[in-house]
C-alpha positions as a Markdown table, in Angstrom:
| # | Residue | x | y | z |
|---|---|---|---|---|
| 1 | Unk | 18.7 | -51.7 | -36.9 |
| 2 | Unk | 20.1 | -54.5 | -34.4 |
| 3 | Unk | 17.1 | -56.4 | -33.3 |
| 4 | Unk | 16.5 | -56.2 | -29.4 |
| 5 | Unk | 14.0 | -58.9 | -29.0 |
| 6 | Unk | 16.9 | -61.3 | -27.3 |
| 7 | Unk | 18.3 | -58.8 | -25.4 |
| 8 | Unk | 18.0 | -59.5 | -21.8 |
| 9 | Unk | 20.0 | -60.0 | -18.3 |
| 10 | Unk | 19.3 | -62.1 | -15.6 |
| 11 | Unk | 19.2 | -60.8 | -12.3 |
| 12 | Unk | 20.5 | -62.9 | -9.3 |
| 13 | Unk | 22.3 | -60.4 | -6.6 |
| 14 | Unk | 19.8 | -60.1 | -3.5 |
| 15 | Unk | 16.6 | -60.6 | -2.7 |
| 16 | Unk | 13.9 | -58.6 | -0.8 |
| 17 | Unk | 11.3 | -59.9 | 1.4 |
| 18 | Unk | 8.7 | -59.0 | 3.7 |
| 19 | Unk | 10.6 | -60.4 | 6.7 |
| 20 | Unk | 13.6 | -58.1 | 6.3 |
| 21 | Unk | 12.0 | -55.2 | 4.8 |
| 22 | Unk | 11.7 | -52.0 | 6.9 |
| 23 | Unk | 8.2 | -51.2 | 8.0 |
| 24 | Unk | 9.4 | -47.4 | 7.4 |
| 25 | Unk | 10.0 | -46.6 | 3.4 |
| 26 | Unk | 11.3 | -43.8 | 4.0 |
| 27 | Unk | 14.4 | -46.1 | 6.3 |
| 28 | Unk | 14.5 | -48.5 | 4.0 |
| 29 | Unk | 14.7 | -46.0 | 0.9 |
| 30 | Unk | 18.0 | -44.0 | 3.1 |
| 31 | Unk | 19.4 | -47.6 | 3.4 |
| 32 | Unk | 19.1 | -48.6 | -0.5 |
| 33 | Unk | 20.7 | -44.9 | -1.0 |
| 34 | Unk | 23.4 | -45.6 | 1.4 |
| 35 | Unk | 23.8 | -48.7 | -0.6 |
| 36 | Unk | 24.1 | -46.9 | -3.6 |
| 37 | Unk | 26.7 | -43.9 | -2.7 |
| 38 | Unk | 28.7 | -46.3 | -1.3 |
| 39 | Unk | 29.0 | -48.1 | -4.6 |
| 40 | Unk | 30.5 | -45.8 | -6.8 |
| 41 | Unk | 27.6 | -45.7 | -9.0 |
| 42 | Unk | 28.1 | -42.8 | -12.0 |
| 43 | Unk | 25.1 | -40.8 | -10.8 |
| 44 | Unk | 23.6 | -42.6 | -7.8 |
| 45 | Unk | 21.0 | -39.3 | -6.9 |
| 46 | Unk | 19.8 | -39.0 | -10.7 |
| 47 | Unk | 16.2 | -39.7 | -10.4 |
| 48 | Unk | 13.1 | -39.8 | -13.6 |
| 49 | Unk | 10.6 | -36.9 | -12.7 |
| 50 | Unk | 7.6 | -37.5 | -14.6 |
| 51 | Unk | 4.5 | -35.1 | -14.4 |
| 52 | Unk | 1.6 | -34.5 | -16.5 |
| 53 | Unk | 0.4 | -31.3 | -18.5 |
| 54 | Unk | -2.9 | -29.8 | -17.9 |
| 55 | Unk | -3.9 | -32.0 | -21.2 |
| 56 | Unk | -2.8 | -35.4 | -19.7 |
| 57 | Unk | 0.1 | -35.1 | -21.5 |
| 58 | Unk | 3.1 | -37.1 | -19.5 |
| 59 | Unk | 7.2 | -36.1 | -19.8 |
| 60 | Unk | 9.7 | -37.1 | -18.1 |
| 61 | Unk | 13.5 | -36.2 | -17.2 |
| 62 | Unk | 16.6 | -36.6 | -14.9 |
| 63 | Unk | 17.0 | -34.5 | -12.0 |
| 64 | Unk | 19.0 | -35.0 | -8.8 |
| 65 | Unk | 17.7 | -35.8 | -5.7 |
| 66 | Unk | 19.1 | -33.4 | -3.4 |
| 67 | Unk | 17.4 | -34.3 | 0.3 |
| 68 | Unk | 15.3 | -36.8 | 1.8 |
| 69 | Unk | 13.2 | -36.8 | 4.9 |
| 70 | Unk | 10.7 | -38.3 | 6.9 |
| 71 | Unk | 8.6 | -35.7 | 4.8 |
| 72 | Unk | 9.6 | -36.3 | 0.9 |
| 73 | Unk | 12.0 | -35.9 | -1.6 |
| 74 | Unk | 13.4 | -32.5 | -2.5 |
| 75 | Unk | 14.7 | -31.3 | -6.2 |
| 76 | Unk | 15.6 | -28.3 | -7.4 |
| 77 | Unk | 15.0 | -26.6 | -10.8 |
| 78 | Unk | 14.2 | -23.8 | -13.0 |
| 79 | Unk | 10.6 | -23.3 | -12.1 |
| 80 | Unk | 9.7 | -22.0 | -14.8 |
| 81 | Unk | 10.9 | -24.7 | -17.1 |
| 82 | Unk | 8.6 | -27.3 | -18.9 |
| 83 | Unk | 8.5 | -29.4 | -15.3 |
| 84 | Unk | 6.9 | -26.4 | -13.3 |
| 85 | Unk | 4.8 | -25.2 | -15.5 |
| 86 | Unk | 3.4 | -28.9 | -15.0 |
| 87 | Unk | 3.2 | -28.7 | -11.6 |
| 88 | Unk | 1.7 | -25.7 | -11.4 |
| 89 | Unk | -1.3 | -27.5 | -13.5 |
| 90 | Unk | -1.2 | -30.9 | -12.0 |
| 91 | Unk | 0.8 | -31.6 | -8.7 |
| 92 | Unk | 0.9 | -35.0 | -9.2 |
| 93 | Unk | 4.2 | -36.5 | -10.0 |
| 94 | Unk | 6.6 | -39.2 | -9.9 |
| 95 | Unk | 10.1 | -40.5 | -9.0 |
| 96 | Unk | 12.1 | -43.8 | -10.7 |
| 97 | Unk | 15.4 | -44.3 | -9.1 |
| 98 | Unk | 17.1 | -47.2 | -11.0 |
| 99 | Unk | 20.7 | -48.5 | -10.0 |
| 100 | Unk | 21.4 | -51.2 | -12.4 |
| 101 | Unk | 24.7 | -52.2 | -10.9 |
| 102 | Unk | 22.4 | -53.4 | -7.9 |
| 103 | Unk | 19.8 | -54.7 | -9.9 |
| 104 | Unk | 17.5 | -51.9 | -8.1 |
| 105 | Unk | 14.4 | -49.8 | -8.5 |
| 106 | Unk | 12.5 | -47.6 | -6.4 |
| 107 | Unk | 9.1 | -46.1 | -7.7 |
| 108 | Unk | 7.7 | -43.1 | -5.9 |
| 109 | Unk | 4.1 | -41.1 | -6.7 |
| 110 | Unk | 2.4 | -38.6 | -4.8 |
| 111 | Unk | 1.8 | -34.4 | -4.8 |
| 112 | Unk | 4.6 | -31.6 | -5.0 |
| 113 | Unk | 5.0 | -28.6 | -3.3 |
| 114 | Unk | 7.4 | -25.5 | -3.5 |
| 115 | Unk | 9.8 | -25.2 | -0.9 |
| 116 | Unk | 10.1 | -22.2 | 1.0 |
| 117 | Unk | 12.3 | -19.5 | -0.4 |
| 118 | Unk | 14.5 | -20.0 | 2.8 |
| 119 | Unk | 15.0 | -23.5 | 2.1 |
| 120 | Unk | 15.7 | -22.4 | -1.6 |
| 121 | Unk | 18.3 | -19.9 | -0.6 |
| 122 | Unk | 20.5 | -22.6 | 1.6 |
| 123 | Unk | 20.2 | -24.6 | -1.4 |
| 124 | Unk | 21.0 | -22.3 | -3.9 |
| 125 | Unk | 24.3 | -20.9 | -1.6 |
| 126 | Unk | 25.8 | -23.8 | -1.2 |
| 127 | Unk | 26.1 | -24.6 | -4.9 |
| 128 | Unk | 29.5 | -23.9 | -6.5 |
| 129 | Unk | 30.2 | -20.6 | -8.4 |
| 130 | Unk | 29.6 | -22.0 | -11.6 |
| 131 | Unk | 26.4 | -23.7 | -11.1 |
| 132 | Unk | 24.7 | -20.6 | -9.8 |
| 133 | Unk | 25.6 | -18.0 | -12.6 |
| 134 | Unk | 23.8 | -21.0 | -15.0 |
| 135 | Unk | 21.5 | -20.9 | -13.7 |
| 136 | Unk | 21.1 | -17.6 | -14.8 |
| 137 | Unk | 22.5 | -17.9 | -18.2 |
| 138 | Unk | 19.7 | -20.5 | -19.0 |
| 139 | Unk | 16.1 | -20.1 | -19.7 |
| 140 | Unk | 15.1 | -23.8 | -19.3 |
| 141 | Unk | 12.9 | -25.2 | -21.6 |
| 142 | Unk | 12.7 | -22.0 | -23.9 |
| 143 | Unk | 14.4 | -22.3 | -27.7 |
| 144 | Unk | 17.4 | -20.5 | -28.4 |
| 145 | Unk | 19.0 | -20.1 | -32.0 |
| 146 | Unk | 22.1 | -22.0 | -30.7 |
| 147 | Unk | 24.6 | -22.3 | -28.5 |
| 148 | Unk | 26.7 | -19.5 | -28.9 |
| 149 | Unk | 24.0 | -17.3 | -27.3 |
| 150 | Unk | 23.9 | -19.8 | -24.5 |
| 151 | Unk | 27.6 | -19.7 | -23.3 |
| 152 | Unk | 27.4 | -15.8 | -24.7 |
| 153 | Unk | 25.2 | -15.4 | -21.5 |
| 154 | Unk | 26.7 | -17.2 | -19.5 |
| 155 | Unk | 30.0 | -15.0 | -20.0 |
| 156 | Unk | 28.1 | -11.8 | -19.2 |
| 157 | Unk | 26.8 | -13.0 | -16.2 |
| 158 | Unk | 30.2 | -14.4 | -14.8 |
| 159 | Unk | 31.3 | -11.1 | -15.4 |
| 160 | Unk | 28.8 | -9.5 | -13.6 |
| 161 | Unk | 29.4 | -12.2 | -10.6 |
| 162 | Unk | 33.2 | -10.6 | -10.0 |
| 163 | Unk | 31.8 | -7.5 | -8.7 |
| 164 | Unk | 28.3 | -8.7 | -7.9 |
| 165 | Unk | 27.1 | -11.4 | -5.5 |
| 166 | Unk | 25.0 | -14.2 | -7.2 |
| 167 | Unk | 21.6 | -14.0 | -5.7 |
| 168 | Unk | 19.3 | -17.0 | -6.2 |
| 169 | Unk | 16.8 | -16.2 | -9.4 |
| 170 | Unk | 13.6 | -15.2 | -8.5 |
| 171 | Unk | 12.3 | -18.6 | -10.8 |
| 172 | Unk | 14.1 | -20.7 | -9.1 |
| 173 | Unk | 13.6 | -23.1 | -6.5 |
| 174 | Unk | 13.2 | -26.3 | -4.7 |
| 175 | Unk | 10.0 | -29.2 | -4.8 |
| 176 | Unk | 9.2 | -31.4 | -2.4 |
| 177 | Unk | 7.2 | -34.5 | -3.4 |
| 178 | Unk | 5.0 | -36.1 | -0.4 |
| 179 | Unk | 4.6 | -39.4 | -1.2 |
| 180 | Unk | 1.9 | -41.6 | -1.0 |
| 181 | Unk | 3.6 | -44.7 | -2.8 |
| 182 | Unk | 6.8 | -46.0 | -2.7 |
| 183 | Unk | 7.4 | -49.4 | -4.3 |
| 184 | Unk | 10.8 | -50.6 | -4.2 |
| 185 | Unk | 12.1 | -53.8 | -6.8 |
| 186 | Unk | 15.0 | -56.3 | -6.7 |
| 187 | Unk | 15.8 | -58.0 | -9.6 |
| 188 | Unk | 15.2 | -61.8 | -9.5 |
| 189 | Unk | 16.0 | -64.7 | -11.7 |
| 190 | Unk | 13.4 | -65.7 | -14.1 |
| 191 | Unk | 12.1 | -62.6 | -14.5 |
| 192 | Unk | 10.2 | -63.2 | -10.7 |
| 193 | Unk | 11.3 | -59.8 | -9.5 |
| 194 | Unk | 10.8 | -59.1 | -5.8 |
| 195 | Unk | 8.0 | -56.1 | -5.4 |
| 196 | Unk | 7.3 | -54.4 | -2.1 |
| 197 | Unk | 4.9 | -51.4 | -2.3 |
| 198 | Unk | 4.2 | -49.4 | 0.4 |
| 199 | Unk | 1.0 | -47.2 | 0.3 |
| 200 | Unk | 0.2 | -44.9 | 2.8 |
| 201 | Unk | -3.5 | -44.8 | 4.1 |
| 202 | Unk | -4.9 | -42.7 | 6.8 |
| 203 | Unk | -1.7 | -41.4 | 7.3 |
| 204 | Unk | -0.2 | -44.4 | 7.7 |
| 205 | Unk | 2.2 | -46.6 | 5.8 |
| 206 | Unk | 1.4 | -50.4 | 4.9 |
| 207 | Unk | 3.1 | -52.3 | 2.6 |
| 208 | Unk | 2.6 | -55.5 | 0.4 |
| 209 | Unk | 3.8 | -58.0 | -1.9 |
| 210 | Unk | 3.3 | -57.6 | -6.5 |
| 211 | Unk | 3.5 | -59.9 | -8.9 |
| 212 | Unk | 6.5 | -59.0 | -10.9 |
């Protein structure tokens, strides 16, 4: 195996500091976003959920961020995959946005909530033909003997969809995570990353400098 111990990049784009930081996260996360879109990043929404089991047990994945708001940050999902059955034990989660073409991270904890199932619906419509009938087809997290019986599945339910209209699953559904940390990391030569973490207390957002 290719040894990795002398594998490293320097950083040196930008820089973040407390002068020109927004005193709002939530602003100055929509303007790191904007940042991102704009820069033709492969999958600038893709975000690691982590959340713990009922045993302390952590797992992460990908999902896609799919709004943001003065409020939190909304996914969507199977929700009875591996990730809700987590939340439904522990609603504390997390969020790791990292854009490596911009030498970026943003780290966000705090609870989840379901979203409403009108909020779910709007969501759920506006997705493409395909997208819905999958998410039918697929039992998240469950094993299957292979992947015949997945795209087998998926072709009876397109079928049904040509004289049917595709109604949101009844498992399925959108999170919001209300945050109470946001930390957000710009890559810095020497390995003397800039670190601003916002913390809200009393319902109210300060922020800070880390040691990288």
């Amino acid at each position: 195996m290719r040894d990795l111990r002398n594998i490293r990049k320097e950083y040196r784009l930008k820089e973040l500091d407390e002068k020109h930081v927004s005193s709002d996260p939530f602003h100055q996360f929509s303007e790191w976003m904007e940042e991102a879109l704009q820069s033709d990043l492969m999958e600038p929404t893709a975000t690691v959920l982590s959340t713990v089991s009922k045993e302390g047990r952590p797992s992460s994945r990908i999902v896609l961020l799919k709004q943001t708001s003065a409020l939190g940050f909304d996914f969507f999902t199977n929700q009875q995959s591996k990730k809700g059955q987590h939340l439904n034990q522990n609603v504390f989660a997390s969020l790791l946005f990292f854009w490596p073409e911009l030498e970026r991270q943003v780290r966000i904890e705090g609870a989840v909530q379901k979203l409403s199932n009108e909020d779910s619906d709007s969501y759920f419509y506006s997705r493409p033909a395909q997208s819905k009938i999958s998410a039918w087809a697929s039992p998240q997290s469950t094993i299957i003997p292979d992947r015949k019986m997945l795209n087998d599945w998926f072709e009876e339910f397109e079928k049904i969809s040509l004289t049917n209209p595709i109604k949101r699953p009844p498992y399925w559904g959108g999170y919001r995570l209300f945050p109470d940390l946001i930390e957000f990391w710009q890559g810095r030569e020497n390995r003397l990353h800039d670190r601003i973490e916002f913390i809200k207390l009393e319902g109210e957002w300060k922020f800070h400098r880390l040691a990288p």
